[in-house]
PAZAPA-4460 file (N, C-alpha, C; in steps of 0.05 Angstrom, whole numbers, plus 32768, in hexadecimal, padded with zeros to 4 digits):
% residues 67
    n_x    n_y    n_z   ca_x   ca_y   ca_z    c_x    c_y    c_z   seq   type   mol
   7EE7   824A   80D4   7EFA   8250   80E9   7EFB   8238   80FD     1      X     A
   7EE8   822C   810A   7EDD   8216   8118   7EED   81FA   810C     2      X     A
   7EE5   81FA   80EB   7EFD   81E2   80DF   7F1E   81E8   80E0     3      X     A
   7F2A   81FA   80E6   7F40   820E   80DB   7F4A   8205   80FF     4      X     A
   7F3F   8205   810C   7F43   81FD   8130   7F41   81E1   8128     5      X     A
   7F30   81D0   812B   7F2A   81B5   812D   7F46   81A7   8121     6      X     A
   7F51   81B0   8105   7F68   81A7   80F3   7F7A   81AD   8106     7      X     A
   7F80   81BE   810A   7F96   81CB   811A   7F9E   81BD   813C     8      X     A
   7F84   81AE   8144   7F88   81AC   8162   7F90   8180   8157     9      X     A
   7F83   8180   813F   7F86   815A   813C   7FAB   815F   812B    10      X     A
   7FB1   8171   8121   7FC8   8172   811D   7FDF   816D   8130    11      X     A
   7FDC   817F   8144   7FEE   8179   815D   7FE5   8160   816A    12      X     A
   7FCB   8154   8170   7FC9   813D   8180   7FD0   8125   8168    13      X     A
   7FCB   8125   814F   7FD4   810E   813D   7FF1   810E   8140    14      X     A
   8003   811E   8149   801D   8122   814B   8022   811B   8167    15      X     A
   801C   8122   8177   801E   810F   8193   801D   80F5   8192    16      X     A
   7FFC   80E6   8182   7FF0   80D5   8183   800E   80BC   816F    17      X     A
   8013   80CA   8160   802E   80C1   814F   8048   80BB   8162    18      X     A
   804F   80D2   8170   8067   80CD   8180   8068   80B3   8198    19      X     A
   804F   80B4   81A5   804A   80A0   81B5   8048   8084   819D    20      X     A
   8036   8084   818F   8035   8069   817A   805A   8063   8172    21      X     A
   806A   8071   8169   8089   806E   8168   8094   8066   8180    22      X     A
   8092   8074   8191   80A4   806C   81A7   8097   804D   81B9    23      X     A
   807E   804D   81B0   8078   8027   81C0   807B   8011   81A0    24      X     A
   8084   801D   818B   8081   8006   817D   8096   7FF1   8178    25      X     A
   8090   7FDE   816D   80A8   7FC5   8165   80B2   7FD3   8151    26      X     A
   80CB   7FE1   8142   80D9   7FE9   812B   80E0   7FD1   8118    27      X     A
   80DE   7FB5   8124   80DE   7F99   8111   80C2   7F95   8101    28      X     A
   80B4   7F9D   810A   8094   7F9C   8103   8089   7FAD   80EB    29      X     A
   8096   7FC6   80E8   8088   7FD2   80D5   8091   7FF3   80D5    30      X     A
   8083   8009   80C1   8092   801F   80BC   808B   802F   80DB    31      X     A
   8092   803F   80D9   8091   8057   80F0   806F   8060   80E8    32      X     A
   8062   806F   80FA   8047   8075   80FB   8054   8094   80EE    33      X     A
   803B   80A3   80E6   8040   80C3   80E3   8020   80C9   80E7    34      X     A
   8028   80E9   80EB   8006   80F1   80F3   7FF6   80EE   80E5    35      X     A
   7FFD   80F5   80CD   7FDF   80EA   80C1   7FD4   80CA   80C0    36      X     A
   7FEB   80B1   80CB   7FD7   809F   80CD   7FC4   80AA   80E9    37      X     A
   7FBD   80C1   80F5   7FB5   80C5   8108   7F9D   80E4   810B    38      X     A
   7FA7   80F0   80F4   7F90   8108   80EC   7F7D   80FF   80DE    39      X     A
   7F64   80FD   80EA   7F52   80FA   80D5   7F45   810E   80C2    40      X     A
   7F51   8128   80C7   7F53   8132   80A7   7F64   813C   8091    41      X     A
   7F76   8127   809E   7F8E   8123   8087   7F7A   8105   8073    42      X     A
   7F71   80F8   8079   7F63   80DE   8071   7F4E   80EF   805A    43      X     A
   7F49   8100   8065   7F2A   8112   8058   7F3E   811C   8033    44      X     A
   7F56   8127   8042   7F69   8139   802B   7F74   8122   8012    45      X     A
   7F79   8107   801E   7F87   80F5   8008   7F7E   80F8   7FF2    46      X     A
   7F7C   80F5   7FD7   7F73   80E9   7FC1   7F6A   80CF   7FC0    47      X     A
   7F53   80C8   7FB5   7F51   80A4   7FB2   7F43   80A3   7F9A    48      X     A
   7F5E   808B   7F88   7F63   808D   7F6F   7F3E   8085   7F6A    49      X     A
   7F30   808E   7F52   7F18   8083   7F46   7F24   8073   7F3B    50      X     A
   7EFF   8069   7F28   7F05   8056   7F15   7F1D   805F   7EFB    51      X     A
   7F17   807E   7EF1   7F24   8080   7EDF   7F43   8080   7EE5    52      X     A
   7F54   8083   7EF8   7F6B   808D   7EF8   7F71   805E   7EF8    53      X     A
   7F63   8054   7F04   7F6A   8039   7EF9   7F69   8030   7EE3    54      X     A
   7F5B   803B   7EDA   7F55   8034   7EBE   7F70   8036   7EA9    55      X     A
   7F7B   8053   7EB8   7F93   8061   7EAA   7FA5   8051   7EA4    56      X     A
   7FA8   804B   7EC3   7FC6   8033   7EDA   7FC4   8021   7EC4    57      X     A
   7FA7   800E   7EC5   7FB2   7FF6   7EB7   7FB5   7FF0   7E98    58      X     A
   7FAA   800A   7E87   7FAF   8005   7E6D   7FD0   8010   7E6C    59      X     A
   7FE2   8025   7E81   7FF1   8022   7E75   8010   8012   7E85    60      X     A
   8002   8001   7E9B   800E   7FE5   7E98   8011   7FD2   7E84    61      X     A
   7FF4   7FD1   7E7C   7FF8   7FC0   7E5E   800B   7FCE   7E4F    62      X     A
   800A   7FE0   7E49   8017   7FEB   7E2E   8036   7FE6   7E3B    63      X     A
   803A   7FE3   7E52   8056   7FDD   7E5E   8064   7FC8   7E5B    64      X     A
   8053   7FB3   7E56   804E   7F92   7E54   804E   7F8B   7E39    65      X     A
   804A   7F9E   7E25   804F   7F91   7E0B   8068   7F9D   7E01    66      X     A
   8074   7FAB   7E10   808F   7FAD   7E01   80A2   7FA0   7DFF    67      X     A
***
């Protein structure tokens, strides 16, 4: 319940923390911010590819490359 609050209160402030990051940035410079560059447990939720799912990528690049 304690994590279920904690998510819930960095949700609304990553969303503040976002609107302010938008409204002072250069739009020549780069994409728009969103909350999760700003929740740190949206960072916790990503996926991060292992070795095997590279392994996947690049045999079937190759196999892309010899056709």
């Amino acid at each position: 319940m304690a994590e279920g609050l904690g998510r819930e209160r960095w949700a609304h402030t990553s969303a503040l923390m976002a609107l302010l990051a938008n409204v002072n940035r250069d739009p020549k410079k780069g994409r728009a911010f969103r909350p999760s560059d700003f929740d740190p447990y949206s960072r916790n939720d990503r996926r991060i590819a292992g070795k095997e799912d590279l392994a996947m990528l690049r045999e079937a690049l190759e196999a892309r490359k010899g056709r």
